[in-house]
ZARO-130340 format. One line per 8 residues: number of its first residue (from 1); for each residue x, y, z of C-alpha. Coordinates in steps of 0.2 Angstrom, whole numbers, padded with zeros to 4 digits. Example, Ala and Ser with C-alpha at 12.3 -4.5 7.8 and 13.67 -1.06 7.14 Angstrom:
2
1 = 0062,-0022,0039  0068,-0005,0036
END
This chain:
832
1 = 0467,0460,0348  0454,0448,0338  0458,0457,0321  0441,0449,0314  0431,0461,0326  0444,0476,0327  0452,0477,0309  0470,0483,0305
9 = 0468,0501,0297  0479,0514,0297  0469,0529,0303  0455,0523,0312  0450,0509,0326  0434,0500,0317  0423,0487,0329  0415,0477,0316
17 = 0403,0466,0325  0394,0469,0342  0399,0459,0357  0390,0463,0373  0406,0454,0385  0418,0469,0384  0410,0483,0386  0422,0493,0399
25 = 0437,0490,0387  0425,0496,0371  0417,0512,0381  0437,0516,0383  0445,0512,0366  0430,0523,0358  0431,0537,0368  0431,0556,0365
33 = 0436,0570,0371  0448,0588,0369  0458,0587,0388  0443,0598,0395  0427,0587,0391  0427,0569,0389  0415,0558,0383  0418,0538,0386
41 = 0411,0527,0373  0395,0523,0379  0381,0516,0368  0369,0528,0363  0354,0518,0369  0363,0521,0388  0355,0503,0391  0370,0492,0388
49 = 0385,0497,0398  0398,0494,0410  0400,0511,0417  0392,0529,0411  0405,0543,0410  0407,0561,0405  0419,0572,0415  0425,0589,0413
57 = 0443,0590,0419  0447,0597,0436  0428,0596,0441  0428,0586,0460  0420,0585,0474  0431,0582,0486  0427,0572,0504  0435,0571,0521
65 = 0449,0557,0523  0446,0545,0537  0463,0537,0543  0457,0522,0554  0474,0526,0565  0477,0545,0562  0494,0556,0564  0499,0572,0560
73 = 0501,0576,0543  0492,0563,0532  0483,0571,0517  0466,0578,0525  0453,0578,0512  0450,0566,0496  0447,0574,0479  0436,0563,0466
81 = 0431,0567,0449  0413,0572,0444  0403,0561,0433  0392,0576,0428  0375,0575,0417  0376,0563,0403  0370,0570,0385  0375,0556,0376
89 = 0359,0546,0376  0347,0543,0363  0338,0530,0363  0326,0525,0348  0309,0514,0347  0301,0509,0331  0283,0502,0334  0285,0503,0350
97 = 0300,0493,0352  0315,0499,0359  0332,0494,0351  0346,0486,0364  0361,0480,0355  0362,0466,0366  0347,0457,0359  0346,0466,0344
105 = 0347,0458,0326  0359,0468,0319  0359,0467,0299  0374,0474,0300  0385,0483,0311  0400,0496,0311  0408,0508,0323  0423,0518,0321
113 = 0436,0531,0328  0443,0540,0314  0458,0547,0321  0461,0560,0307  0443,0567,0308  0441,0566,0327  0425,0560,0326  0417,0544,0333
121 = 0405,0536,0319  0390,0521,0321  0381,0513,0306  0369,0497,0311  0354,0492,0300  0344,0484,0314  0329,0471,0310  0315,0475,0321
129 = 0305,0463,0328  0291,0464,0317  0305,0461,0302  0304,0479,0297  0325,0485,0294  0331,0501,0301  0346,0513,0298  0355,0522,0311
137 = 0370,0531,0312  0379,0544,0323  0390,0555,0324  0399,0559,0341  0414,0572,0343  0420,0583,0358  0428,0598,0348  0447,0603,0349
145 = 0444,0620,0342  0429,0624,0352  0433,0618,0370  0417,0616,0380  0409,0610,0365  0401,0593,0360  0390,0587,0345  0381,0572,0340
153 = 0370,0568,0327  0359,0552,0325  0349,0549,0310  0336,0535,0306  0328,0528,0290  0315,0515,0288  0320,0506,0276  0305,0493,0271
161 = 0287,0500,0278  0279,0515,0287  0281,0515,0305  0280,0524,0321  0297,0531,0328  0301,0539,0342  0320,0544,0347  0323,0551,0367
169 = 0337,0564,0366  0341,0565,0387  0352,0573,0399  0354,0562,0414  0365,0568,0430  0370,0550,0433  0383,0555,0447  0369,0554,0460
177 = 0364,0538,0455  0349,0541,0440  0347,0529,0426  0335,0531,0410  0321,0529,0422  0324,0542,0436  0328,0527,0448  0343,0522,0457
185 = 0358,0513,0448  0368,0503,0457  0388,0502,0457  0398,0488,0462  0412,0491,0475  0431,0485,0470  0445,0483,0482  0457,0486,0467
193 = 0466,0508,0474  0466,0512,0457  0448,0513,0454  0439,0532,0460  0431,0532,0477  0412,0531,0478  0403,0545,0487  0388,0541,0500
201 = 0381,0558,0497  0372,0570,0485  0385,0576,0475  0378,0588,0463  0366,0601,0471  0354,0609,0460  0357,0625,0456  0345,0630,0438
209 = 0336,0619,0429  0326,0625,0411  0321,0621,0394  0309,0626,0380  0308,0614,0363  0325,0618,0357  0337,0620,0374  0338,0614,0392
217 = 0349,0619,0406  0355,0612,0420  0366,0619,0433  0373,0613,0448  0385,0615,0464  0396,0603,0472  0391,0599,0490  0407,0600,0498
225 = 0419,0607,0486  0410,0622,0481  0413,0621,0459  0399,0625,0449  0395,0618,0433  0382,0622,0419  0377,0613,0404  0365,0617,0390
233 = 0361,0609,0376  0354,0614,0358  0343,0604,0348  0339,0602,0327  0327,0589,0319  0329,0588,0300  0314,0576,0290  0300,0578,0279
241 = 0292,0566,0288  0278,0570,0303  0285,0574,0319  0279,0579,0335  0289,0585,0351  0289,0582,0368  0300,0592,0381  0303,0586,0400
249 = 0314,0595,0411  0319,0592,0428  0332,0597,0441  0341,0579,0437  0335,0576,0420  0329,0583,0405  0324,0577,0388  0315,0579,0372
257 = 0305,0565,0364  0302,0565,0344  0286,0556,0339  0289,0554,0321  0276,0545,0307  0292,0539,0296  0292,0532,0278  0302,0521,0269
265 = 0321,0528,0265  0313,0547,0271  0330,0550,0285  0325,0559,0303  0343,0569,0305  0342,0574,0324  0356,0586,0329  0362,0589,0349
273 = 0374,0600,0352  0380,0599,0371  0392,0615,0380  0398,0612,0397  0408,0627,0407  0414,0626,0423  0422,0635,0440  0429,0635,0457
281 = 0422,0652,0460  0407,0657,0446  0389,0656,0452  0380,0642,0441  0372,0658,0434  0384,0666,0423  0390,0648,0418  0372,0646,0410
289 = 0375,0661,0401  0393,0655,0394  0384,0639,0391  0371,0648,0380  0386,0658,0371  0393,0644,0368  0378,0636,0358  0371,0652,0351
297 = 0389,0654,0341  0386,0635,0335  0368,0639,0328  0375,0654,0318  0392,0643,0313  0382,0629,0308  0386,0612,0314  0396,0605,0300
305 = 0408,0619,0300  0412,0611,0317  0415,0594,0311  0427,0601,0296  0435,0613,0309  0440,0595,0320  0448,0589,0305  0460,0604,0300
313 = 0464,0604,0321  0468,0586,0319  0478,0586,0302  0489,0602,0310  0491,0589,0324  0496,0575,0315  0507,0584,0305  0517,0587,0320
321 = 0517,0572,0331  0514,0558,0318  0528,0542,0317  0527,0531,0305  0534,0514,0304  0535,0507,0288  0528,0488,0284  0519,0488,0300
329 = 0500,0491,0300  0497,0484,0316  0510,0493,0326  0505,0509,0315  0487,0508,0321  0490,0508,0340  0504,0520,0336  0491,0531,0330
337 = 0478,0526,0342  0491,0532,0355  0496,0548,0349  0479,0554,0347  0475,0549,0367  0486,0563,0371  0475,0574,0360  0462,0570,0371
345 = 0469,0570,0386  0479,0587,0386  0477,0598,0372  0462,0608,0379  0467,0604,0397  0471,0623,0399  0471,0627,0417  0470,0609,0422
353 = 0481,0595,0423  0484,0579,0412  0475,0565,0423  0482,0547,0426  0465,0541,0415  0463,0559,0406  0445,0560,0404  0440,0543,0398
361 = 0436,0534,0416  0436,0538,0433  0453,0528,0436  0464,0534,0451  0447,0545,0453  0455,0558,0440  0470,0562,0449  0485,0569,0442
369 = 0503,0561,0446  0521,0565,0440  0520,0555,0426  0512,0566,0418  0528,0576,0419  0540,0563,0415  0533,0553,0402  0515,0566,0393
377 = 0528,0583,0393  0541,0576,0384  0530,0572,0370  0519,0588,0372  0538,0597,0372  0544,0592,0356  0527,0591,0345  0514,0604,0356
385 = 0521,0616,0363  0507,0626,0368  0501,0608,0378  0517,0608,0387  0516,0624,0393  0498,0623,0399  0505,0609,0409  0520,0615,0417
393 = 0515,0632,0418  0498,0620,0428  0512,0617,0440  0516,0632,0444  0500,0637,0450  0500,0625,0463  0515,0632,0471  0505,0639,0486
401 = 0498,0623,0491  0513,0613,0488  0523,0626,0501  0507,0624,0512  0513,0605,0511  0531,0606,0513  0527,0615,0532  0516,0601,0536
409 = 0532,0592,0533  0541,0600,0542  0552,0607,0526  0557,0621,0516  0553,0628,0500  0536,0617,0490  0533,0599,0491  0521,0596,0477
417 = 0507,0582,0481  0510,0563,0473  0492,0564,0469  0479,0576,0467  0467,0588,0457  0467,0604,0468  0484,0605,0473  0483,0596,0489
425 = 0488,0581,0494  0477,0568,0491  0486,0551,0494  0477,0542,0512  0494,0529,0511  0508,0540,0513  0523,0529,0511  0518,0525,0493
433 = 0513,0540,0490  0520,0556,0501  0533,0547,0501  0537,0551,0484  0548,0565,0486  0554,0563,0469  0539,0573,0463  0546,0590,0466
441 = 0563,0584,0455  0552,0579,0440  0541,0594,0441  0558,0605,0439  0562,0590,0426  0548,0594,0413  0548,0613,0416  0566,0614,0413
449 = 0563,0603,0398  0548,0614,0391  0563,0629,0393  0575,0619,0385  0568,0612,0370  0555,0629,0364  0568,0643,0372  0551,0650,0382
457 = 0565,0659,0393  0549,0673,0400  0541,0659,0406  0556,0654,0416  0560,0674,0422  0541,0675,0427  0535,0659,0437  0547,0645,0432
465 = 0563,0650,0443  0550,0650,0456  0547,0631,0457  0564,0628,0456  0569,0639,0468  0557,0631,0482  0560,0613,0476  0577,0616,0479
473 = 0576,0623,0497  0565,0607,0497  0579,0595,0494  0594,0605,0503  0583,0607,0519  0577,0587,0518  0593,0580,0515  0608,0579,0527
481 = 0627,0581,0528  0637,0564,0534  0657,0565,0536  0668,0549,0530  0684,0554,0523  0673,0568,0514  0657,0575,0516  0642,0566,0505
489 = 0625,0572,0504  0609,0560,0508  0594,0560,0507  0584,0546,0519  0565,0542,0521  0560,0543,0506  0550,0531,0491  0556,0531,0472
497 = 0544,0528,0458  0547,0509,0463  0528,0507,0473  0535,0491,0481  0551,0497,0488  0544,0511,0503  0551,0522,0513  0571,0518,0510
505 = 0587,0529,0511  0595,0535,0497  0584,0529,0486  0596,0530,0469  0582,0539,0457  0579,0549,0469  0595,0557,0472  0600,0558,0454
513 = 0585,0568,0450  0588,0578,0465  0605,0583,0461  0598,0588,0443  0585,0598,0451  0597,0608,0461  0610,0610,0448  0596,0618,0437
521 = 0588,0629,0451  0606,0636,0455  0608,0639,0435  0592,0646,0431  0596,0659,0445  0613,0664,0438  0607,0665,0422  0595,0678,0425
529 = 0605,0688,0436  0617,0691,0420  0602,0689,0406  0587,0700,0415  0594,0706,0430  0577,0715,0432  0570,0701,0432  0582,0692,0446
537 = 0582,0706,0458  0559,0705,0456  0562,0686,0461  0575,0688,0475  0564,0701,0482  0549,0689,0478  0556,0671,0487  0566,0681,0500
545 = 0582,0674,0492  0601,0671,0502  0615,0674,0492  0620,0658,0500  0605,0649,0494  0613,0646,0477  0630,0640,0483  0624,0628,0495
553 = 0614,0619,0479  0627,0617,0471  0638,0611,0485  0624,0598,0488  0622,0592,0470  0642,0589,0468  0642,0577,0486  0625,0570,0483
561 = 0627,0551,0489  0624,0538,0473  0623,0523,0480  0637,0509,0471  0640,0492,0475  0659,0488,0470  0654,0469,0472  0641,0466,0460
569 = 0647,0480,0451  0628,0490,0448  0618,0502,0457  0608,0498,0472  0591,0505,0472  0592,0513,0488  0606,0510,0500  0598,0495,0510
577 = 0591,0485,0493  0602,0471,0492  0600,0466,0509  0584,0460,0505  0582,0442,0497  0577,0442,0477  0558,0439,0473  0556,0423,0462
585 = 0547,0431,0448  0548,0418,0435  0539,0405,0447  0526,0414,0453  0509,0411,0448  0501,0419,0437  0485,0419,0446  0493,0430,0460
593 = 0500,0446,0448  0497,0458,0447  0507,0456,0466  0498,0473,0475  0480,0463,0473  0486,0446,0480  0500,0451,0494  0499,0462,0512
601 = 0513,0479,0505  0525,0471,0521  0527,0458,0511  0532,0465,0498  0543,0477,0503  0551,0463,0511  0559,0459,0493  0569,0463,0481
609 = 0555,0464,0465  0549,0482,0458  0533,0486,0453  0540,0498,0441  0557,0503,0432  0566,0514,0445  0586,0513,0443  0581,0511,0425
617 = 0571,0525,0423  0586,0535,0429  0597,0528,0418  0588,0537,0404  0580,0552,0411  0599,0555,0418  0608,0544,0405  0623,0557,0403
625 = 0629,0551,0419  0630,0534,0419  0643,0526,0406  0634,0512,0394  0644,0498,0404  0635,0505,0421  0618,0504,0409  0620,0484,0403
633 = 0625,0479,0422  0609,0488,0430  0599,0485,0418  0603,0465,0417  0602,0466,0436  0585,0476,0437  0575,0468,0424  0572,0451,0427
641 = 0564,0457,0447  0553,0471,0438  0535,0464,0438  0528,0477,0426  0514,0478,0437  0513,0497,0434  0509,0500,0414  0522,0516,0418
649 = 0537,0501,0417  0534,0494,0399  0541,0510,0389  0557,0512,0400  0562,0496,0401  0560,0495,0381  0571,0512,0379  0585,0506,0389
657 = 0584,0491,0381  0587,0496,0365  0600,0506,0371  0610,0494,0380  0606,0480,0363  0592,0469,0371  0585,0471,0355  0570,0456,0354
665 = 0565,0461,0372  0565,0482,0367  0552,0477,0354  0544,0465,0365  0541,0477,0379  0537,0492,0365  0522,0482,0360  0515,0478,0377
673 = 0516,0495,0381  0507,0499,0363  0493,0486,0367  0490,0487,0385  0474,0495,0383  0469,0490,0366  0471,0474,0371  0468,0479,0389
681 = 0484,0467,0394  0482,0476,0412  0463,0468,0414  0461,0485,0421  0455,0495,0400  0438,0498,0408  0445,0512,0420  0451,0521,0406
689 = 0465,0524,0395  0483,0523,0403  0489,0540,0397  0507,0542,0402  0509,0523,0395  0503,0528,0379  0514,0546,0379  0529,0532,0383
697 = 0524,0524,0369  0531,0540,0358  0547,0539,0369  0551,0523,0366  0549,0525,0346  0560,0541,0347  0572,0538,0362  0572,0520,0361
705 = 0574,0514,0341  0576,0534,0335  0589,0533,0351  0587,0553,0353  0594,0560,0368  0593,0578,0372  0603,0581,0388  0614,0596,0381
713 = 0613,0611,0369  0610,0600,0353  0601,0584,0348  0609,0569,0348  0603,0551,0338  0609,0534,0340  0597,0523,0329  0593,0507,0336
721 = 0579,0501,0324  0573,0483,0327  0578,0471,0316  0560,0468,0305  0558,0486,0305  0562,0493,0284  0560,0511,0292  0554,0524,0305
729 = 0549,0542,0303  0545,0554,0317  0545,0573,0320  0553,0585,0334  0552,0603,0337  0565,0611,0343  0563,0632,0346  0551,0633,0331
737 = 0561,0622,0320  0552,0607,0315  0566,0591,0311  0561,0576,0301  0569,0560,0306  0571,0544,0295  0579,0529,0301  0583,0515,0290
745 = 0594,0500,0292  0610,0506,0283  0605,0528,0286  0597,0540,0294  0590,0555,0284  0586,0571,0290  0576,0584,0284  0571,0603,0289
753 = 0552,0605,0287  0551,0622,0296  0561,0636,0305  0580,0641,0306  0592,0628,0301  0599,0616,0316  0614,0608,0322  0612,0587,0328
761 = 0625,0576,0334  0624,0558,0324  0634,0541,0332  0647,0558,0339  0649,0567,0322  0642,0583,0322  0627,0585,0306  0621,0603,0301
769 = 0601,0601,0293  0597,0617,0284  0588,0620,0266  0591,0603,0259  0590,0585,0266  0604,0575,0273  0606,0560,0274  0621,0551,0287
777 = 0627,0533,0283  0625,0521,0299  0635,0506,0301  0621,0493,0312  0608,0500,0323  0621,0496,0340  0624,0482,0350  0613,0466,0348
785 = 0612,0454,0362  0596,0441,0361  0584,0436,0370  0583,0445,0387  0595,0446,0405  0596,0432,0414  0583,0430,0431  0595,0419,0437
793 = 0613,0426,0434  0615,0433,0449  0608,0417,0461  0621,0411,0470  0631,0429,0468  0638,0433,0486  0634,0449,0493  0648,0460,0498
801 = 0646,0455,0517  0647,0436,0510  0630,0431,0512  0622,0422,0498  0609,0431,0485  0594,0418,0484  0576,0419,0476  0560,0414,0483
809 = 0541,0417,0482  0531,0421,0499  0522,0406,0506  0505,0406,0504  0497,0401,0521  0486,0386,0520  0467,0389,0522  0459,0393,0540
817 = 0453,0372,0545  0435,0371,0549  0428,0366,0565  0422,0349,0557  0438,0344,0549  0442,0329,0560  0460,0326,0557  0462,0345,0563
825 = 0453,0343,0579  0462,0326,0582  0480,0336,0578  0473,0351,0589  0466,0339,0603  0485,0329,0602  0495,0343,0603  0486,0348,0621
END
């Protein structure tokens, strides 16, 4: 990060001088929003940008998939997220001339995220033309106590002579293509499948359009998907100058215009408070009406009550989640910065998922994936509980249409979709993506964690033993018995979270995650049949349960094949892996990474290389079942072909890192996971914040240098704290009581902040936390190897049928000859 435009500060991400070049990564980095309404960082003038954004989570459109070479199966119909009716512009003119930062001479020039206040601030003294200096500054927040409520306020003061002003407060539906002046805008097309879709149609139908001098409405229906959505806004001037208003409203646009006669250091305080409320169901009507609500309760609040309401939300948040690493202000900024993107992208979400992007881009056109359960409900787990169960109980409502998907597949039980917003699948290239199997055993993974770590055992009785139930018969029926010597259990045809490695048998995260998924199904249901047996016989009556169901899970988790290579002595990542030669990572050129963008997927999947941690990543979701001699040789073997080309791999790779002693590289991969969009290390910052990345990024702090593991009963630490580090603070919840943990170099001190006294396992020794602090001597922070694995330790290696293990890049095909080149025609006409 240039640190003379972005400045270190502990709680807040401050731009301090104006540059027109960046403008995607900025409209990220200073977004807003509460998981249901999100607001990118656009400038308030709307004339500057990359790309206009304000989404309600869960609102789509969706459109039919067109397979150029159909079969039966493939995901049907697409599902994209709504830009819906931008409030956010207000656009100012002093004698006449209109302020665009771009060309502005800005006196000076602040804007800033304050991460403890939630609000997004602005505050430029602009020199107009005529040499007459203006203030402005704003206000922007999307409330986390009010959760279809936005505010802004924008205030301007003349500071040298009287002058005309005149301030456009609009409300622009941009998702069918309008700008500032009701014309067409146009949007550039991207070959890059993790940008959203672009529609060809009318998107929003008018439904209700209305205003008087205070409030407009505007309401809407989705062409093809059928949601409705109302929005409404409320405005306030405040000045003792002259003002005079103008109101336009349309069925794509409405605004109100304030002529105001200002004088010198007399403020014009304009107020615009925004509601939006949506359904899959609700006429636009009766969203109006909730829209009005809504405002009417904001009018008789006031609107700084709400700004002071954001702040006690956020410091109850903060209190919670925060980590602290001493003697660090860079790291404790992005730390920060991080930690309150999941704020945004999940605490209101309520009824909706967590998207890839949350709700500060149109990335992966606002799709939800398993990440969210492996690497945003960890986090939410152990520091929001309420969050968490919002998004695993999420899940649970989508069991109908993941059952609908298993039959297309010809399975039992739910096979929940690899992407999608409405529950059904939504992926057009299937062996990236339905492939996936592994979504179902990660779903059970975060729900069983949510139960686990908050004790929410009615959640299970009610609607959790019903995904594990299905996502069991899921993985008994999909699998398949083989005989040699003794029976194993495999599962064939499927892809791992590795993208570049499809459609493979015995994929090993896959099965390990699997056999946990069954092993918990057949638990939960015992469980309740001795604990709420009311409640078991309501479920067995409910899924049509066997009394043979159970056994056979258990049977086919304890012979579930992990595959083992004896020779090389590591894990293969599916059971045909190492039959593939190694990808020459470390001489491939840079121009040609990320490799998706620059390489036909046959091509890759011709190689050993991983877009992403996969073996690795089941080493610690799963670490209780590999020894830490198994860890070191996979993960020495793994990393040097792992590409990082997926933002998902930079936090695991750092946590078993750690773990295994790759100190430098642990620290090395924490901060590129910590930085990957505030320094937008991906080139991709404009799409949106990479939320599960910067959920990791809490991971890697407390499973990776905290070294917390939770896989039994208790808690269980095993510091690894980087060697610069003095010392690192971070909080967990665990069934209402809240532990805080210190580690230092030389001792780790643990104190109980709230709820009933607990129980934690330190280095193997067993620590009891109650009134008082304790504090547990540690002798080094683990094993220490430098630097990182070797890429070309195992070249030369013999594979265990005797063939050599060698490395290579693709060759690049030379470029088409043209019809003049001379030499070619000669070759051609010689070769005849």
């Amino acid at each position: 990060m240039d640190r003379t435009r972005f400045p270190t500060h502990p709680w807040q991400l401050t731009e301090s001088f104006f540059d027109p070049e960046d403008h995607g990564t900025t409209e990220t980095l200073f977004a807003v929003g509460n998981g249901y309404i999100g607001m990118r960082g656009n400038l308030e003038e709307g004339r500057d940008f990359h790309t206009h954004g304000t989404y309600v989570n869960g609102f789509h459109e969706t459109w039919p998939i067109r397979h150029a070479e159909e079969a039966f199966g493939f995901a049907e119909v697409g599902q994209t997220v709504v830009n819906i009716p931008d409030p956010k512009v207000l656009r100012l003119y002093v004698d006449d001339e209109p302020l665009l930062l771009s060309v502005a001479d800005l006196v000076t020039y602040d804007r800033t995220l304050d991460l403890r206040d939630g609000v997004l601030y602005r505050d430029i003294v602009w020199r107009t033309p005529s040499g007459n200096r203006v203030r402005v500054r704003s206000r922007r927040m999307v409330s986390f106590r009010q959760r279809h409520l936005a505010l802004m306020t924008f205030e301007v003061t003349v500071l040298d002579r009287e002058v005309p002003v005149v301030v456009s407060s609009q409300l622009i539906n941009r998702q069918d293509g309008l700008d500032e002046y009701r014309t067409q805008a146009g949007s550039a097309d991207s070959a890059d499948p993790r940008r959203a879709t672009q529609f060809d149609h009318r998107v929003l139908e008018p439904e209700m359009h209305w205003g008087d001098d205070c409030r407009t409405v505007l309401a809407y229906r989705c062409t093809n998907s059928g949601m409705t959505l109302g929005v409404a806004t409320d405005h306030q001037v405040e000045t003792e100058n002259r003002v005079e208003l103008l109101t336009q409203v349309e069925q794509d646009y409405a605004k109100h215009v304030y002529r105001v006669s200002a004088q010198p250091g007399v403020p014009v305080l304009i107020t615009k408070a925004v509601s939006y409320h949506t359904s899959r169901s609700v006429p636009a009507k009766e969203l109006v009406n909730r829209c009005r609500r809504t405002l009417d309760r904001v009018r008789e609040e006031g609107v700084e009550p709400q700004f002071l309401d954001q702040r006690v939300w956020l410091d109850e948040y903060w209190e919670r989640s925060d980590v602290v690493v001493e003697g660090q202000p860079e790291l404790q900024q992005a730390i920060r910065w991080n930690l309150f993107q999941i704020a945004q992208a999940s605490a209101r979400a309520e009824g909706n998922g967590i998207a890839a992007k949350g709700l500060t881009g149109s990335g992966y056109s606002g799709h939800y994936f398993w990440d969210t359960e492996v690497y945003v409900v960890p986090y939410l787990v152990y520091t929001s509980p309420v969050a968490a169960r919002n998004a695993v109980r999420f899940r649970s409502t989508m069991l109908p249409a993941a059952r609908r998907r298993a039959r297309q597949l010809n399975e039992d039980g739910a096979l929940f979709p690899w992407r999608t917003i409405n529950g059904e699948e939504a992926s057009a290239y299937y062996a990236a993506g339905t492939a996936q199997y592994h979504i179902d055993a990660d779903v059970a993974y975060a729900l069983s964690k949510y139960v686990q770590v908050t004790g929410d055992e009615e959640f299970l009785a009610r609607e959790g033993v019903d995904v594990l139930v299905e996502t069991a018969r899921m993985w008994v029926d999909l699998g398949f018995w083989r005989g040699n010597g003794r029976d194993s259990f495999h599962i064939y045809g499927v892809t791992g979270p590795d993208e570049y490695t499809t459609v493979v048998n015995d994929n090993l995260f896959t099965n390990v995650m699997a056999r946990f998924n069954l092993r918990r199904a057949a638990e939960a249901v015992r469980s309740l049949a001795t604990t709420a047996p009311q409640d078991h016989e309501r479920m067995v009556a409910r899924l049509g349960l066997g009394a043979h169901e159970v056994d056979e899970w258990v049977r086919a988790a304890d012979a579930m094949a992990i595959p083992f290579d004896a020779h090389l002595g590591i894990h293969p990542q599916d059971s045909q892996f190492h039959e593939r030669e190694v990808w020459d990572l470390a001489n491939t050129p840079a121009d040609k990474r990320p490799l998706l963008l620059h390489y036909h997927p046959l091509v890759i999947y011709r190689f050993q290389v991983l877009k992403q941690a996969d073996v690795v990543l089941a080493l610690f979701l799963q670490g209780e079942h590999f020894t830490l001699a198994e860890k070191t040789a996979d993960f020495e073997y793994y990393d040097p072909i792992t590409t990082g080309d997926s933002s998902l791999s930079a936090v695991v790779q750092s946590i078993v890192a750690a773990e295994v002693g790759y100190h430098e590289l642990a620290l090395r991969y924490f901060q590129d996971a910590l930085f990957v969009d505030l320094a937008d290390l991906h080139h991709n910052a404009s799409d949106g914040v990479h939320v599960a990345s910067a959920a990791g990024t809490w991971a890697a702090l407390v499973n990776g240098f905290g070294g917390m593991r939770h896989h039994g009963e208790v808690l269980t630490f095993d510091p690894r704290l980087p060697a610069g580090w003095t010392g690192l603070t971070f909080r967990v919840t665990v069934r209402g009581s809240r532990l805080r943990v210190m580690v230092r170099q030389d001792r780790m001190e643990l104190a109980l902040e709230t709820g009933e006294p607990l129980d934690v396992v330190v280095r193997g020794a067993r620590v009891g936390v109650g009134d008082d602090p304790v504090v547990v001597p540690l002798a080094g922070q683990g094993p220490r190897t430098p630097g990182a694995p070797d890429a070309s330790a195992v070249r030369g290696s013999l594979r265990a049928d005797g063939t050599l293990i060698t490395a290579s890049i693709p060759h690049l095909p030379l470029p088409a000859p043209e019809a003049s080149d001379e030499r070619w025609e000669a070759d051609r006409v010689e070769s005849r």
